[in-house]
C-alpha positions as CSV (number, residue, x, y, z in Angstrom):
1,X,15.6,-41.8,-18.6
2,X,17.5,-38.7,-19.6
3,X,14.3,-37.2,-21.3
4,X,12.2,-37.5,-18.2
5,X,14.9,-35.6,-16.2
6,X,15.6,-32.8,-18.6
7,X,11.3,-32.8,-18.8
8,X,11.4,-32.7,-14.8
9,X,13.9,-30.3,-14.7
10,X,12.4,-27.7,-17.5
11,X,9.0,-28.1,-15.7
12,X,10.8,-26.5,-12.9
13,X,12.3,-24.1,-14.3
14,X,9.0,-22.8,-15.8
15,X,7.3,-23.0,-12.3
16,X,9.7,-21.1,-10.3
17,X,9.8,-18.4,-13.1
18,X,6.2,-17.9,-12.8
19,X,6.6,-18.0,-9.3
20,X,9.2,-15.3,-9.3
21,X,7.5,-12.5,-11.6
22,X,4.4,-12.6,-9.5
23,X,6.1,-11.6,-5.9
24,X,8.5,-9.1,-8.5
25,X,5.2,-7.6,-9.8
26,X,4.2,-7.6,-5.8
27,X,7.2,-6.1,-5.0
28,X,7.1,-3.5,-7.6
29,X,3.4,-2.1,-6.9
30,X,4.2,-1.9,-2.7
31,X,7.1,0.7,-3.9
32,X,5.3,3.0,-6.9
33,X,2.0,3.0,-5.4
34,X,1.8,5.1,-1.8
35,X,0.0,3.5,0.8
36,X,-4.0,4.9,0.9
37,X,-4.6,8.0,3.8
38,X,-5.7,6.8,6.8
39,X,-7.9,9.9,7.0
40,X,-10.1,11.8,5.0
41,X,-7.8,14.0,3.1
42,X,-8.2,18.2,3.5
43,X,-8.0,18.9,0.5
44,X,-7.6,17.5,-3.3
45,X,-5.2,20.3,-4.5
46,X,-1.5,19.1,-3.9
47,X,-1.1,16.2,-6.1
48,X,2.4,14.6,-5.6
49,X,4.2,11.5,-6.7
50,X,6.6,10.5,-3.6
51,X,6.6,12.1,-0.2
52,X,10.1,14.1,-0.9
53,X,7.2,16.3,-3.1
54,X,4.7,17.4,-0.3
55,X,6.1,20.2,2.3
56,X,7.4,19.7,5.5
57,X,4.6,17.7,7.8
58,X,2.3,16.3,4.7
59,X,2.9,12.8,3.4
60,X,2.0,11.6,0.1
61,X,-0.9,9.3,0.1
62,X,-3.9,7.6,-2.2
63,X,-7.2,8.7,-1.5
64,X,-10.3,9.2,-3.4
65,X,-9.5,12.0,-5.7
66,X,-5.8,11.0,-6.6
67,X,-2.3,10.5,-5.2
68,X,-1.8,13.6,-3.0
69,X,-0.2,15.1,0.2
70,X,-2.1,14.8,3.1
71,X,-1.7,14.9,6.9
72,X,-1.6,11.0,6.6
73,X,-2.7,10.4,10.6
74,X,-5.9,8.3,11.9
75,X,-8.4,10.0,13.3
76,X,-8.3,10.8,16.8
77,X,-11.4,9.1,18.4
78,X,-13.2,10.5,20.8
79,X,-13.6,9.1,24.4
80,X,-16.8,7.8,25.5
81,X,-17.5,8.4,28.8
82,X,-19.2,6.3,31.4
83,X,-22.4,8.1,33.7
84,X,-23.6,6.3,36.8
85,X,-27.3,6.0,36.0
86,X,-28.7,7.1,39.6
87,X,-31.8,5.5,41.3
C-alpha cells in the first residue's frame, strides 16, 4: 500500500513540474519579447531592446525587419461616407 502512495505521489510531483516550466517559459517570452507594431513601421534604422531605449514618443516593437522603435499606434481608418443615390 505504501509503494502505490509514494508511486501516486511522485507521479504528481512530475506532472505539476511539467506543468509549472511551461507557463514559466510563457511567462518569460511575454516579458523579453516586445509585443509586434500595430503599424507598419517608418523606418528599420533604430533597433532597440526595451522601450527605455527609443526617444521620447517611439515604443519598442517587433516588426518585419527586427526589434525596433516605432510610433507603435493602429492605423487611423478612414471614414466611409454614405451618398443618397438620387432618382
Amino acid at each position: 500500500m505504501k509503494s502505490v502512495f509514494l508511486q501516486l505521489l511522485l507521479l504528481s510531483c512530475l506532472v505539476l513540474q511539467s506543468v509549472a516550466g511551461k507557463t514559466k517559459r510563457h511567462h518569460k517570452k511575454y516579458i523579453l519579447d516586445p509585443p509586434p507594431c500595430k503599424s507598419a513601421p517608418e523606418s528599420c534604422d533604430r533597433i532597440c531592446i526595451h522601450s527605455k531605449d527609443c526617444p521620447e514618443g517611439l515604443e519598442c516593437c517587433s516588426s518585419f525587419c527586427g526589434i525596433i522603435c516605432s510610433e507603435n499606434k493602429k492605423p487611423k481608418r478612414r471614414k466611409q461616407r454614405m451618398f443618397k443615390v438620387q432618382s
